[in-house]
FIPA-406717 format. One line per 3 residues: number of its first residue (from 1); their letters; for each residue x, y negated, z negated of C-alpha. Coordinates in Angstrom, 1 decimal, always signed. Last residue first. Layout:
N
NUM	a	X Y Z ~ ...
end
This chain:
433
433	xxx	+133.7 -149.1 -120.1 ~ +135.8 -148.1 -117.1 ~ +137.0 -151.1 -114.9
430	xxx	+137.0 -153.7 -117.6 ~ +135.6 -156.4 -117.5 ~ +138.4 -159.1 -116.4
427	xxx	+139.2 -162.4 -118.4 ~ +139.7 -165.0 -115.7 ~ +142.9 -166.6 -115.0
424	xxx	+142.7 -170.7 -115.7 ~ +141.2 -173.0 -113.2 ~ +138.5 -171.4 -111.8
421	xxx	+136.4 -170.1 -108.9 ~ +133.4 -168.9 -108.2 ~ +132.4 -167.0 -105.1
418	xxx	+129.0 -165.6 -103.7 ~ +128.9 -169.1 -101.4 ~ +132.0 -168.2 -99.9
415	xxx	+130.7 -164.8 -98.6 ~ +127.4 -166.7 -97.5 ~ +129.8 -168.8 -95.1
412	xxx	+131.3 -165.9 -93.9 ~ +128.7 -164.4 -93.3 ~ +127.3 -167.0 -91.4
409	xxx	+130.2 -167.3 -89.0 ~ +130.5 -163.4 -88.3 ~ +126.5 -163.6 -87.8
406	xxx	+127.4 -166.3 -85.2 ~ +130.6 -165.1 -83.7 ~ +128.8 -161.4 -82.6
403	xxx	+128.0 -157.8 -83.8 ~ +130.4 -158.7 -86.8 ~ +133.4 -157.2 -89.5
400	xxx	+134.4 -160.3 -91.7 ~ +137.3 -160.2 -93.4 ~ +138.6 -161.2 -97.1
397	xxx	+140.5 -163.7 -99.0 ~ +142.9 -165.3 -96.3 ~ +143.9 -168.8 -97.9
394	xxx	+142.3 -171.7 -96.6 ~ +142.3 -173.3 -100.3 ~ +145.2 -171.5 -102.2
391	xxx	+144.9 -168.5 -104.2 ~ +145.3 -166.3 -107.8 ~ +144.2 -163.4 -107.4
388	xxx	+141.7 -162.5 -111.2 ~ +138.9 -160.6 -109.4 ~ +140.0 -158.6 -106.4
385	xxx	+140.8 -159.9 -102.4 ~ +138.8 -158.3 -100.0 ~ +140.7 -156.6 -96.9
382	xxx	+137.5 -155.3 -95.5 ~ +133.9 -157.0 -95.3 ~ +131.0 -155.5 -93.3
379	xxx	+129.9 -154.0 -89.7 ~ +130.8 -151.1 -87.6 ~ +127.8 -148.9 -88.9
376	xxx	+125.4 -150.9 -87.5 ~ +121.9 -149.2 -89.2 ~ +119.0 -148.1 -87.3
373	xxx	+115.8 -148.7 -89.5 ~ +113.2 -146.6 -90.1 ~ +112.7 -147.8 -93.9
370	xxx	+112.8 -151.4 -93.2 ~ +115.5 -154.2 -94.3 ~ +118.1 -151.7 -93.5
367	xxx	+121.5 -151.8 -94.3 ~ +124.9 -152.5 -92.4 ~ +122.7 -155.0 -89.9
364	xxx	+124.6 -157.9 -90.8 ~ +122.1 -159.2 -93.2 ~ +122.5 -155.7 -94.9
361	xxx	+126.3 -156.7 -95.1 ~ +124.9 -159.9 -96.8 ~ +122.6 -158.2 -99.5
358	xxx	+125.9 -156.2 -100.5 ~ +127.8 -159.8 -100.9 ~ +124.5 -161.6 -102.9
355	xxx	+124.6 -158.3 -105.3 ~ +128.6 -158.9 -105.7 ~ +128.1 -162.2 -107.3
352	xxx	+131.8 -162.0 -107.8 ~ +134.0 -164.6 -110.1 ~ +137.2 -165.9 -111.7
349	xxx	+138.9 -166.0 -108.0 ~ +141.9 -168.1 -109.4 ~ +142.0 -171.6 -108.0
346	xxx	+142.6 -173.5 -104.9 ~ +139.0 -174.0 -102.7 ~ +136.7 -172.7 -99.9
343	xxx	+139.0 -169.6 -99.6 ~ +139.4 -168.4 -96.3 ~ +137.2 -165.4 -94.6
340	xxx	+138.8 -164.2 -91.8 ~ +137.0 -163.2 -88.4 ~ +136.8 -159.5 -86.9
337	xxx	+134.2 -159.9 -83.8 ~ +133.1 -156.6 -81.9 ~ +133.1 -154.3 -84.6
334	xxx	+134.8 -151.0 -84.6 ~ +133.5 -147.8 -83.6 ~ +134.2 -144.4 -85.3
331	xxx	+136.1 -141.4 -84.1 ~ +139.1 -142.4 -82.9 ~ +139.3 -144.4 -85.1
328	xxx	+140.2 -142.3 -88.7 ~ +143.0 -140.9 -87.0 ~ +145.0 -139.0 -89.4
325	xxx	+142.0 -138.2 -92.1 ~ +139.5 -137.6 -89.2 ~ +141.6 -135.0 -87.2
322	xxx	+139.3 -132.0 -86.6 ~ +136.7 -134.3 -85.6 ~ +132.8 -134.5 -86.7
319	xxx	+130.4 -131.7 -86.6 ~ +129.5 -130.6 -90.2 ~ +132.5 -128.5 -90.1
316	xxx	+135.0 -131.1 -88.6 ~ +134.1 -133.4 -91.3 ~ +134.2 -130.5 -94.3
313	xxx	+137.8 -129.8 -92.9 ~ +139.2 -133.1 -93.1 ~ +138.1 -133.8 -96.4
310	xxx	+139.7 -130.2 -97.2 ~ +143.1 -131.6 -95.6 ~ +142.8 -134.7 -97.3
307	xxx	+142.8 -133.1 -100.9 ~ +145.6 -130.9 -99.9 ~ +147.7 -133.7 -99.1
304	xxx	+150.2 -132.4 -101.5 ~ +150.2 -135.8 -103.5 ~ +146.2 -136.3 -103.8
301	xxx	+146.0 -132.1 -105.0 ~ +149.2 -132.6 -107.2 ~ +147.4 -135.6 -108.9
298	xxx	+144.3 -134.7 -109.5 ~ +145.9 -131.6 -111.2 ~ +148.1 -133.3 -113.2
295	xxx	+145.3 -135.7 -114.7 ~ +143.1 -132.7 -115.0 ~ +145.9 -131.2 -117.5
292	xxx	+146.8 -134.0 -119.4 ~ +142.4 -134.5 -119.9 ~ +141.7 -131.3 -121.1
289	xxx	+141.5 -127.1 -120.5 ~ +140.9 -127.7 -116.9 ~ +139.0 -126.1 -114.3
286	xxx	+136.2 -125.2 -117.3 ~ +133.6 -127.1 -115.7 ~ +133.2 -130.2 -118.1
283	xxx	+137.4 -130.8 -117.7 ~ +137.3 -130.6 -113.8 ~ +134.0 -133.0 -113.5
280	xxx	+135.4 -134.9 -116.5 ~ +138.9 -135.3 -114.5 ~ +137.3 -136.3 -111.7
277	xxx	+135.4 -139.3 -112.5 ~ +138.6 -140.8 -114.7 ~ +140.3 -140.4 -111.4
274	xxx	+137.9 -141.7 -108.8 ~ +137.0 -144.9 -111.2 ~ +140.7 -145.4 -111.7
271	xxx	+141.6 -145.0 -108.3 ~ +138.9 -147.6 -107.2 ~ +140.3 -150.2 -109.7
268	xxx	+143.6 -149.6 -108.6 ~ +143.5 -150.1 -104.7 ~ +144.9 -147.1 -103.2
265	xxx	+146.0 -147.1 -99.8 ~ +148.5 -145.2 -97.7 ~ +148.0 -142.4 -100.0
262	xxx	+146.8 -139.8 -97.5 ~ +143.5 -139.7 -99.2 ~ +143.0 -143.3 -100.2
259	xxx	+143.8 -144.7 -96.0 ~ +141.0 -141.8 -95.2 ~ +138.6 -143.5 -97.5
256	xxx	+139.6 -147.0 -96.5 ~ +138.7 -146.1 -92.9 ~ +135.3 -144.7 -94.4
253	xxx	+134.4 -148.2 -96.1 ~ +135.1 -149.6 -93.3 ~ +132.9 -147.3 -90.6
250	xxx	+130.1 -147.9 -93.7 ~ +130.4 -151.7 -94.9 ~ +132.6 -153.2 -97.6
247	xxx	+135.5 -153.0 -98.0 ~ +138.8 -153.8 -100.8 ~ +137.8 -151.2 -103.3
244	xxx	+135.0 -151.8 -105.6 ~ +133.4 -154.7 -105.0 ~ +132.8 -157.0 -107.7
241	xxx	+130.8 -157.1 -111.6 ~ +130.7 -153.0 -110.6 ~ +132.0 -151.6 -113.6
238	xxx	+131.6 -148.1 -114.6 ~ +129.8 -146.5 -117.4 ~ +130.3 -142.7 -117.7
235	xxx	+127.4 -140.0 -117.8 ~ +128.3 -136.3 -118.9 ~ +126.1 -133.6 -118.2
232	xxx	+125.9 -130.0 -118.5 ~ +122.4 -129.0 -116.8 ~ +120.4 -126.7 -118.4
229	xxx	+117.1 -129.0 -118.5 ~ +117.6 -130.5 -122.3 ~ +121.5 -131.3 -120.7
226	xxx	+120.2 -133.4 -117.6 ~ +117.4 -135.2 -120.0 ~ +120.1 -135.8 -122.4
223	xxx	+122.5 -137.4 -119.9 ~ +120.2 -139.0 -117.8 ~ +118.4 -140.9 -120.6
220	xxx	+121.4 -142.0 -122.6 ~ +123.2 -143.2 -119.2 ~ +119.8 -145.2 -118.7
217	xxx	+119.9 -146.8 -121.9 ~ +123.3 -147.3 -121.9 ~ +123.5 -149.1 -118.7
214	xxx	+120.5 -151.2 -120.4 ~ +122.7 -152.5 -122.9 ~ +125.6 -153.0 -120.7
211	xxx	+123.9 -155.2 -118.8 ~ +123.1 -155.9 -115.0 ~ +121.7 -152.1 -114.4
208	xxx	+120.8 -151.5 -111.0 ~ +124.2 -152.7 -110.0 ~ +126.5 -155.7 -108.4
205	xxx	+126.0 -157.9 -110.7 ~ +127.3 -155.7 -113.3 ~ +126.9 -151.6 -114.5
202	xxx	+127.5 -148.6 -112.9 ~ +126.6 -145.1 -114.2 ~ +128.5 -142.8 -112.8
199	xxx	+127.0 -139.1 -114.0 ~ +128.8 -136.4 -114.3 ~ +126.7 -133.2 -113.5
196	xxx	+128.0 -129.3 -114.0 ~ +126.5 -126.0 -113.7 ~ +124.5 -127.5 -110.4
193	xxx	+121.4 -125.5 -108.8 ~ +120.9 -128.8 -105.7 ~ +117.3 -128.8 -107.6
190	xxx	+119.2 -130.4 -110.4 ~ +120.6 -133.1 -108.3 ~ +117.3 -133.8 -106.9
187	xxx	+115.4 -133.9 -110.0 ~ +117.8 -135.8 -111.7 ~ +117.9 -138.6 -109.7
184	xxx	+114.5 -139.4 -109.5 ~ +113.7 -137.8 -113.0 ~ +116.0 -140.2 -114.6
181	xxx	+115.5 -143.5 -112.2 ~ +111.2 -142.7 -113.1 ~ +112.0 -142.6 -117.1
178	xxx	+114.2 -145.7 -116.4 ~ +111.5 -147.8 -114.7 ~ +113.5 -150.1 -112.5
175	xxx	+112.1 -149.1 -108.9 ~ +108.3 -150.3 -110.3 ~ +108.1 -153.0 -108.4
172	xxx	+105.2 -151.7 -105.8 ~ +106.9 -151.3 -102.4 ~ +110.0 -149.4 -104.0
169	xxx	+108.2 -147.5 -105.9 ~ +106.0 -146.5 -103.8 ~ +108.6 -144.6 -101.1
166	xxx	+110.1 -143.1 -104.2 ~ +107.4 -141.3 -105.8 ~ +106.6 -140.0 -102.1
163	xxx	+110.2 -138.6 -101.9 ~ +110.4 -137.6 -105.2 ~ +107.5 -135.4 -104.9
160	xxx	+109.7 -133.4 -102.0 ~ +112.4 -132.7 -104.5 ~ +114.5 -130.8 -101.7
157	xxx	+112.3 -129.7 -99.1 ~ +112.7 -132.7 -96.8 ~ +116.5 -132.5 -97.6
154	xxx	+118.6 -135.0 -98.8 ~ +121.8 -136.2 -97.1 ~ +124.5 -133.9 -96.5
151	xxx	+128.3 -134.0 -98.4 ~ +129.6 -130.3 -98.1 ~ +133.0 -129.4 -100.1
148	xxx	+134.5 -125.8 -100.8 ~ +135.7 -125.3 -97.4 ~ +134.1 -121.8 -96.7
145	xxx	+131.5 -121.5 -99.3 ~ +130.3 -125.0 -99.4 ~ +130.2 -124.5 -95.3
142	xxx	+128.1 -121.9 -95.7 ~ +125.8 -123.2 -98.3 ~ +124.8 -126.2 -95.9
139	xxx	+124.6 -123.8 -93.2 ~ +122.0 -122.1 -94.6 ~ +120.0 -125.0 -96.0
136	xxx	+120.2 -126.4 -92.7 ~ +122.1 -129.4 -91.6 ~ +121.1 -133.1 -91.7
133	xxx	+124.5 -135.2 -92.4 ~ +125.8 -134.3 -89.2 ~ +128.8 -135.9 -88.0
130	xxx	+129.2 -136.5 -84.0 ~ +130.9 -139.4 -83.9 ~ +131.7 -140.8 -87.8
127	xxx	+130.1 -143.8 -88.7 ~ +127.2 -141.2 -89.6 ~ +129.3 -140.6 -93.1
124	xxx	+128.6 -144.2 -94.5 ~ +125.2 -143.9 -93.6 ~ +125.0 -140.3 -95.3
121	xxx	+126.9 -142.6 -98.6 ~ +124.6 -145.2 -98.7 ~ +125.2 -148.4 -99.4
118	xxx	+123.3 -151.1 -102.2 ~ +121.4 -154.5 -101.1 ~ +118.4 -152.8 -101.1
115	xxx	+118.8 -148.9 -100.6 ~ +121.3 -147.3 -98.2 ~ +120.8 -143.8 -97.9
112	xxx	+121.4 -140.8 -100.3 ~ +123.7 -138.1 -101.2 ~ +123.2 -133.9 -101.8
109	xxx	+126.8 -132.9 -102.8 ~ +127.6 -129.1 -102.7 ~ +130.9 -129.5 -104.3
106	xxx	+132.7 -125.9 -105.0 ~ +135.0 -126.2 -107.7 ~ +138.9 -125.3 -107.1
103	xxx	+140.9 -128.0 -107.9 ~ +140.6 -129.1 -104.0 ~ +137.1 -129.0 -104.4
100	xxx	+137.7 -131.6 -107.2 ~ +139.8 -133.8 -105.3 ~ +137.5 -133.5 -101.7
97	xxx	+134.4 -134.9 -103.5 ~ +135.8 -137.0 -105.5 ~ +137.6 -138.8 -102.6
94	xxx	+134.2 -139.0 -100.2 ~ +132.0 -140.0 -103.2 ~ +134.2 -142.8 -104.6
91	xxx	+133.0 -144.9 -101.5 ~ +131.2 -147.8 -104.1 ~ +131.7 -150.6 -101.3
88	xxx	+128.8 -152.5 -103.0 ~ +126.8 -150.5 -106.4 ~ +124.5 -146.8 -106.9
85	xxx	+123.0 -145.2 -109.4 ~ +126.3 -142.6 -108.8 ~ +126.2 -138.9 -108.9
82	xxx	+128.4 -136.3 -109.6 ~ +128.4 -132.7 -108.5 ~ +129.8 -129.1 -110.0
79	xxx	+128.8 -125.5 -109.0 ~ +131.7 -123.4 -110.8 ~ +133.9 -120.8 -109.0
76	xxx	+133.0 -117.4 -107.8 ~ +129.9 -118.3 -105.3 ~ +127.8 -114.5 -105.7
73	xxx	+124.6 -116.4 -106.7 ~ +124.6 -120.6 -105.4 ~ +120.7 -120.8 -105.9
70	xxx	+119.4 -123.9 -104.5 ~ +116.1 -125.0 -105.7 ~ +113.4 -125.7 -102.0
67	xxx	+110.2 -127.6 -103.1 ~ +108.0 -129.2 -105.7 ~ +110.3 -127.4 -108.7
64	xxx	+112.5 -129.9 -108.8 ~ +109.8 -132.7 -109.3 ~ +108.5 -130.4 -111.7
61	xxx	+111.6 -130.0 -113.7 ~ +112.1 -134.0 -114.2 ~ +108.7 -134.3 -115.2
58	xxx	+108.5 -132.3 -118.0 ~ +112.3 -133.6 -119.0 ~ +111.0 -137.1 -119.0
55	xxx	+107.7 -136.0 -120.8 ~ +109.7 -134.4 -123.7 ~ +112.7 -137.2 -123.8
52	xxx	+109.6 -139.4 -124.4 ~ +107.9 -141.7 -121.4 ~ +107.7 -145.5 -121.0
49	xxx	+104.7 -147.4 -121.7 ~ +105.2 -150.3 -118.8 ~ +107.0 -148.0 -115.8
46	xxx	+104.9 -145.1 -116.9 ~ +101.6 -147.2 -116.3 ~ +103.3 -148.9 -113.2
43	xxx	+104.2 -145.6 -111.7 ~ +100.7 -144.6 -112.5 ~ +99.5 -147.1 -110.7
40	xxx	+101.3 -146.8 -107.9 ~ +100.3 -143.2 -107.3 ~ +97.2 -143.7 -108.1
37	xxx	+97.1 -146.9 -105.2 ~ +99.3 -143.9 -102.5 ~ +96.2 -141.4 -103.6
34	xxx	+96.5 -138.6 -106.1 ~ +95.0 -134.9 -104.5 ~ +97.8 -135.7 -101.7
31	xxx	+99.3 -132.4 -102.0 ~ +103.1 -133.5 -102.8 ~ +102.2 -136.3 -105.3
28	xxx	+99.1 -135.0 -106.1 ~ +101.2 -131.5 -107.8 ~ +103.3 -134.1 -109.5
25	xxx	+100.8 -135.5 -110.9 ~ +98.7 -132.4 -112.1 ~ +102.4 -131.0 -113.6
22	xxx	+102.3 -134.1 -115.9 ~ +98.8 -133.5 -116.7 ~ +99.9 -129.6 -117.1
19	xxx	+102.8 -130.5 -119.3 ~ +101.3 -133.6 -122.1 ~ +101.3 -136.8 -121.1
16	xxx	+101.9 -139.0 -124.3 ~ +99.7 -141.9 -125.0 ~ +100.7 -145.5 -124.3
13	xxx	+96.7 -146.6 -123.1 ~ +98.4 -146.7 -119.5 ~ +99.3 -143.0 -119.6
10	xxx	+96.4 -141.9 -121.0 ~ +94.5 -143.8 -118.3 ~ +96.7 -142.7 -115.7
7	xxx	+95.8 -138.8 -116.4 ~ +92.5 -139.7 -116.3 ~ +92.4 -141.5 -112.9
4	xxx	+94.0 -138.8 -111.5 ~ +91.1 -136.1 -112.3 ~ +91.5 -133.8 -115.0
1	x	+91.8 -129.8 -113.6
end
């Protein structure tokens, strides 16, 4: 066995890590055999030299392999997921989720918490009295098999070396490293036992990845990393230059999820993203021989209200109400000051610096600033007005969702500041690229 300091040193001189240093790493990282400073160096080393499609894949499968992989034998339909690196009021989980179990996949859907100034979808789902996003395994792949849908949040047991990798990363600057994003993700979706993966690769001030260029780079990565373990994947670019949706904020953000699902709501941009997401989760698994077809079946599952009715089912299963979808309120708490946000000046809104919004919900308590944190789920932004509105100076442009007047005051004020506007309409990015 080569001791830690070794396998950094190749590492850090740009040489390539063969499969039983790699598998020595990730070994420490759940044993303890390489300290919390090896570990951190060694994300730095990989972090500054990078890693071949061959070590990526290496590492990827070991990190899967550190703990529990889901087998879905005897489940008659095909094992399909997506994943998104993460952006502000990006709820496109929730309807995805219920659409393509609705077409007839089974969705076992493994999300995470709320990191930097991004949401997480098992906060977003804790709004909700009652819901549990911690289940056993067991139950877990009972309820897949009896609604066809189960969002939890990860596992202990699931990619356990991830967990630690993670933890020092973030503390040690080394969270951008595309070889470590592609095993991260990867070897927690792959250890969920998926035939199917699309990937939702956001890009703009409000992502990860700022530019396209390095969007494709990472997309690149996932995708043939996913594929070279067994794992059909497609990645798609998505915009996230401004919020997606009109909220922000986890109760919010899950009204506006049962307002999508019935139809009462659908703000463009989002039902773009959802559709364009589904259809290659239903096209890549077989459901549907092409694109015409997935359309029609997206469609016919959102019109029928079937869609809803299995989104309300997976709720009540994991412990939440039987009526979610029709009452989304009577389940979740609202905020104790609602204040309008009103445009600073005349103009069309030309700009978003989405980051700055996200960072201010965390100021609001809807994120943590500490690991252990308790989150307020009641708080946020809702009825925000898209890129390109034209609007008068004191106009209504978004909402405020606050514990108290003087948090509501402040962010409103830090709203503001995170717009630009302009003269002339803006050219828009667009929403798929």
């Amino acid at each position: 066995m080569m001791l830690p300091q070794e396998i950094i040193r190749i590492k850090r001189n740009g040489q390539t890590l063969d499969e039983s240093q790699i598998q020595s790493f990730v070994n420490g990282l759940v044993d303890g055999s390489f300290s919390d400073s090896q570990v951190g160096a060694m994300a730095m080393a990989i972090f500054q030299k990078g890693m071949s499609v061959d070590e990526k894949v290496t590492l990827t499968k070991a990190m899967m392999n550190s703990g529990d992989v889901l087998s879905w034998e005897g489940y008659d339909a095909p094992i399909v997921d997506k994943h998104s690196t993460g952006g502000v009021g990006d709820k496109v989980s929730f309807m995805l989720a219920a659409i393509v179990s609705a077409c007839g996949a089974y969705v076992p859907m493994i999300s995470g918490r709320g990191l930097g100034h991004t949401g997480g979808t098992s906060d977003k789902l804790e709004s909700i009295a009652g819901f549990n996003v911690e289940p056993t395994i067991g139950e877990f792949k009972r309820i897949v098999k009896e609604v066809g849908v189960a969002i939890i949040s990860q596992t202990d047991n699931l990619a356990p070396a991830d967990k630690r990798l993670y933890g020092i990363r973030d503390v040690t600057a080394t969270v951008e490293s595309i070889p470590l994003i592609t095993a991260s993700i990867l070897s927690k979706k792959l250890a969920a036992g998926l035939d199917t993966l699309v990937m939702d690769v956001k890009v703009g001030n409000g992502a990860m990845m700022s530019s396209l260029d390095d969007a494709k780079v990472l997309a690149d990565s996932i995708s043939s990393v996913a594929n070279a373990a067994g794992v059909k994947t497609q990645a798609i670019i998505t915009d996230m230059n401004q919020v997606l949706g009109t909220s922000a904020g986890n109760a919010i953000e899950m009204y506006e999820t049962a307002k999508y699902l019935t139809g009462k709501q659908r703000e463009p941009r989002l039902h773009k993203v959802v559709q364009t997401l589904a259809c290659a989760m239903l096209v890549n698994s077989g459901l549907a021989s092409d694109k015409p077809e997935a359309y029609l079946k997206i469609d016919k599952v959102l019109h029928s209200g079937k869609a809803a009715e299995i989104f309300e089912r997976m709720i009540a299963a994991l412990g939440g109400p039987k009526d979610f979808v029709e009452n989304p309120w009577g389940s979740m708490n609202r905020a104790e000051v609602i204040m309008d946000v009103k445009a600073s000046q005349h103009g069309y809104i030309a700009q978003m610096n989405t980051r700055d919004i996200g960072m201010s919900v965390v100021g609001l308590g809807g994120g943590r600033t500490a690991p252990k944190q308790k989150v307020d789920h009641t708080v946020g932004f809702d009825r925000i007005l898209p890129l390109g509105v034209q609007v008068n100076s004191g106009e209504v442009i978004a909402r405020v969702h606050a514990k108290d007047e003087s948090s509501a005051l402040l962010a409103a004020q830090q709203y503001n500041q995170a717009m630009t506007y302009s003269e002339e309409a803006p050219e828009l990015s667009p929403v798929i690229y």
